[in-house]
N, C-alpha and C positions, 0 to 999 in steps of 0.2 A: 090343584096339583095332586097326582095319583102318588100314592105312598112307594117308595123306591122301592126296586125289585131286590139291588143290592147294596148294602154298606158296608162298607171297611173303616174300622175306625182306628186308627193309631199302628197298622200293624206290620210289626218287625220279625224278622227271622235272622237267626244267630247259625254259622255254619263252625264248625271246630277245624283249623287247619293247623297242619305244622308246629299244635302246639299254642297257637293263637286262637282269640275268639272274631271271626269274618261277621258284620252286623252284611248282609246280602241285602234286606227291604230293612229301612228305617223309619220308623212314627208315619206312616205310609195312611191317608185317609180318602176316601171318593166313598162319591154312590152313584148309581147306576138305576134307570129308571125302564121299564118295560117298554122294549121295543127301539130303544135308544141303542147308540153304535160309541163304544168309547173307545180310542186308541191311545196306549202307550204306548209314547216314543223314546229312541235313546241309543245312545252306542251301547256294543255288545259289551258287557259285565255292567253296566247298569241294575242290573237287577230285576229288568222285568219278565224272565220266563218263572225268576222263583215269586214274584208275585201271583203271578198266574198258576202258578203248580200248589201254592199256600189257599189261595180262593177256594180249589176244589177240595183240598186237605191231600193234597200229594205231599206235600209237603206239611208237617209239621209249623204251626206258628209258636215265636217263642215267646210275642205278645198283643197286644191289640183282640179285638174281636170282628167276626166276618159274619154279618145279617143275611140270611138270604128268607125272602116272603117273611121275614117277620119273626125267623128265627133263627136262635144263637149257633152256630155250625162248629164253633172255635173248641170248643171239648166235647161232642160227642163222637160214640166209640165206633165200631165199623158196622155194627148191626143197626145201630140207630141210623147214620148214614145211609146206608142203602137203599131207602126208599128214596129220599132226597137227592139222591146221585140220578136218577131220571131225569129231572128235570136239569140238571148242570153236567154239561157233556164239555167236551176239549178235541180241538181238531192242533194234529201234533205238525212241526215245524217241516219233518221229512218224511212225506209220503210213504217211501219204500220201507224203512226202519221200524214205521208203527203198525205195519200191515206181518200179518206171519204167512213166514214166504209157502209155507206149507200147506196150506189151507186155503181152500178155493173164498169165491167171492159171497157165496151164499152161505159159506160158514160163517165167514167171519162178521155178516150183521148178524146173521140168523144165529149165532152165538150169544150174541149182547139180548136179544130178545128173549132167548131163552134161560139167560141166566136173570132175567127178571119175571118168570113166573109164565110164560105163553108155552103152552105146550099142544098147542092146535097145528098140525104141520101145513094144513091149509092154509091158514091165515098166515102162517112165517113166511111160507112161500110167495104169497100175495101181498105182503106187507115190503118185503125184498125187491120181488117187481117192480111195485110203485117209487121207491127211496132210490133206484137204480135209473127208473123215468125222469124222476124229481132233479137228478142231477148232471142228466144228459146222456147217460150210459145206455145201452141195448138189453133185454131182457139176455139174448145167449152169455153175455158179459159175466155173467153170475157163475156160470160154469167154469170158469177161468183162475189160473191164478196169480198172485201182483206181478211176476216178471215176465207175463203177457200183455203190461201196461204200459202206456207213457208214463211218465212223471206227473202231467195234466191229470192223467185217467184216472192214473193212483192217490192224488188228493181228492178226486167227484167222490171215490172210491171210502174214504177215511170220512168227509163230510157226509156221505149216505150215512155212513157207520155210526158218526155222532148224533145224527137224527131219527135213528133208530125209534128212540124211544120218548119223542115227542119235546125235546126241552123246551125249557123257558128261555136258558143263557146256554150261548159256545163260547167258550174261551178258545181264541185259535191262534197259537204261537207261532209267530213268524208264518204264514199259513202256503204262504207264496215266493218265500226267500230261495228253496231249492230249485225254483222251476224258471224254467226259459224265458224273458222279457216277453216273448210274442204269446205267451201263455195265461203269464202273470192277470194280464186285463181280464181274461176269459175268468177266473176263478175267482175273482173281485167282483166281476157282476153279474156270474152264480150267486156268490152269495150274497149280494145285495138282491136279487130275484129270490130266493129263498127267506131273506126277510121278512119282504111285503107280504108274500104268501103264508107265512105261519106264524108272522110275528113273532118273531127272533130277536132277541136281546144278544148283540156282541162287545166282548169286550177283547180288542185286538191287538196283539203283541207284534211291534215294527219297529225298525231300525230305518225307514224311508219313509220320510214323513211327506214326499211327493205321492206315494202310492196310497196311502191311507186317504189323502184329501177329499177323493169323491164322494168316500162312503162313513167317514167319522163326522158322529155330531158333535164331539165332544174331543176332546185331543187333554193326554196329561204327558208332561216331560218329566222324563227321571235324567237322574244324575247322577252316580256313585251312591244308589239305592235311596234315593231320595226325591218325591215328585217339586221338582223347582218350578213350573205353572203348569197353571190344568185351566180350561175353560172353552169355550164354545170354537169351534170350528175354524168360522169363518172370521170370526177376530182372531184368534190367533195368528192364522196365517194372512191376515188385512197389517196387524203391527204387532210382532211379538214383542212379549216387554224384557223376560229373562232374557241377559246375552249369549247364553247356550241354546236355546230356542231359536235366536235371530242369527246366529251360525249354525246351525243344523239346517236351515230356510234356504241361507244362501245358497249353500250345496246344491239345491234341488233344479235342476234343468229346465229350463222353460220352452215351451214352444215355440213361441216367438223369437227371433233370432236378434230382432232391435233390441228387445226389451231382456235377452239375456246380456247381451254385449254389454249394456250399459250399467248392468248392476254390478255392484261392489262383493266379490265372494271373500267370508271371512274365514282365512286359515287359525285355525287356533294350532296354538305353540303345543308344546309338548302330548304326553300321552295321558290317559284317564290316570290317576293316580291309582298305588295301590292299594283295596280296600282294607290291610291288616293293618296299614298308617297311615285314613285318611288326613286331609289338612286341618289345621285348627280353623276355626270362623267359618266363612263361607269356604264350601267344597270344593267349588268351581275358582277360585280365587287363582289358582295358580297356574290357569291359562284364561283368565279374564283380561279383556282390553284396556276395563274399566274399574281396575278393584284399588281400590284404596286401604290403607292402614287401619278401619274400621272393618272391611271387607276379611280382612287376616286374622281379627282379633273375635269379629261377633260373628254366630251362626243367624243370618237372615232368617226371619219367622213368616211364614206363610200371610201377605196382607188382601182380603181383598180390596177391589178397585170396581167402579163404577160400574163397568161391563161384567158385572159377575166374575170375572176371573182371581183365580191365585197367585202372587207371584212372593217367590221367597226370594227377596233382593232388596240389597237397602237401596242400589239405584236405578230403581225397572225403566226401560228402555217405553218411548211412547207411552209415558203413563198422563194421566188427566192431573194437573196442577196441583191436589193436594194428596197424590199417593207418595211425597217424598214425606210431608208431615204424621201418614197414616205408619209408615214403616218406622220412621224414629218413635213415636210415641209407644208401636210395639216393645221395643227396645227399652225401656221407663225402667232403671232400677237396676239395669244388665252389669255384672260386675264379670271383671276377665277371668276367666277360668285359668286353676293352675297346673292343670294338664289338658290336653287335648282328648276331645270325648272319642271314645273308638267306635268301631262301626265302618258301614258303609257295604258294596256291591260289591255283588258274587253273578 
């Protein structure tokens, strides 16, 4: 096994609201391996765009550490950063917002270029070209500016931008939420064709965990900033074990019109809590199907199971015969807490 491109290990982010302390990502840990496609999934305030903005240091982490190639990223300054910031680029959730409306289309790569040291206006200009070919767009296109775009053209537009400067990882937020359902496919397998060709490390931020399927190897579900299972693709969505995973599943449409009819779609009851007074025990307990009096009182610890996967649940849903004795024995010694630990998603 090749040594992971990226680790996160334990890491939380604290927001100050109202007065309160917001925990937005909590003891939060994955790694990410070169060339690998990993999505988080989740309802909105889950907490995974501030994951993803703490990965590249947009965000401030207020603990944990973030590996990338082998090195520590969690407290260095912005001068240190900067070269490192080449290889870790971010494609933002809405096209039109993250493009300046002022500024033609050759500016705005040929900006990013140049504030990393290329000062050959030949090669900018031929470098613009090519990242403009790469993502489907016409060389006149360059002369242009975003409100001369689609919504489509304006994301080709933002991905050129982030590839710029050759990365290893895109973090891409929500990459495809703003744009048209008949669009959406188109820009999903861009950037899966952009993968292969440059081997591209993604790690993707989603709330539709039907749109992510084709192209994640790897799937982690958060919950009120918490990943409650992370594991490979195709078992996940073959038998989720979390019952927030196996309700966010149902949701998802199927093609088949037999085989939609006949599945069981799971409403959960009320709304995300709020994260200034998450719940005590487990998070999810208080629109779980399945939660019991231990579910209220203990916080589920991450177990793995057979298939490599994660699941933080004391009663994971399709689990193999002895993950109910794996998750109690995590539990060994758990005494009840006299307040409820604070925290949770932003």
């Amino acid at each position: 096994m090749t040594a992971p491109l990226l680790e996160v290990e334990t890491l939380s982010k604290d927001f100050r609201a109202g007065g309160h302390s917001v925990r937005a990502v909590d003891d939060v840990s994955f790694m990410l391996r070169q060339g690998e496609t990993l999505a988080v999934v989740g309802e909105s305030g889950s907490g995974k765009t501030t994951l993803g903005r703490c990965i590249l240091r947009l965000e401030e982490p207020t603990a944990g550490r973030i590996i990338f190639e082998g090195n520590d990223l969690t407290h260095l300054n912005a001068k240190q950063l900067r070269p490192i910031r080449e290889r870790m680029q971010m494609v933002f959730q809405d096209p039109y917002t993250s493009l300046n409306p002022r500024k033609r289309v050759r500016q705005l790569i040929g900006d990013v270029l140049r504030a990393h040291g290329e000062r050959d206006g030949v090669r900018i200009q031929a470098r613009i070209a090519e990242l403009l070919d790469d993502v489907g767009l016409r060389p006149e296109h360059a002369g242009r500016r975003p409100h001369a775009f689609s919504g489509g053209q304006r994301q080709r537009i933002g991905i050129a931008r982030a590839l710029a400067l050759k990365p290893k990882l895109i973090v891409a937020d929500e990459p495809v939420s703003a744009l048209d359902v008949s669009i959406q496919a188109q820009i999903i397998n861009l950037m899966a064709d952009l993968q292969d060709e440059h081997g591209l490390t993604y790690l993707i931020i989603a709330h539709d965990l039907g749109l992510v399927r084709q192209v994640a190897d790897r799937v982690a579900v958060m919950y009120l900033g918490q990943i409650v299972e992370q594991g490979a693709s195709d078992a996940l969505y073959r038998s989720p074990m979390h019952p927030y995973t196996e309700a966010l599943l149902s949701a998802v449409p199927l093609p088949d019109p037999e085989a939609s009819a006949g599945r069981r779609r799971i409403a959960l009851k009320g709304d995300l809590p709020s994260p200034i007074n998450p719940p005590s025990g487990c998070r999810f307990h208080t629109r779980c199907p399945h939660a019991t009096d231990l579910c209220r009182m203990a916080a589920p610890p991450p177990v793995a199971h057979a298939d490599g996967r994660q699941v933080a649940c004391h009663f994971p849903r399709n689990a193999d015969d002895d993950a109910q004795d794996r998750a109690m024995a995590a539990l060994d010694g758990w005494q009840p807490q006299s307040t409820p630990r604070s925290g949770a998603a932003a």
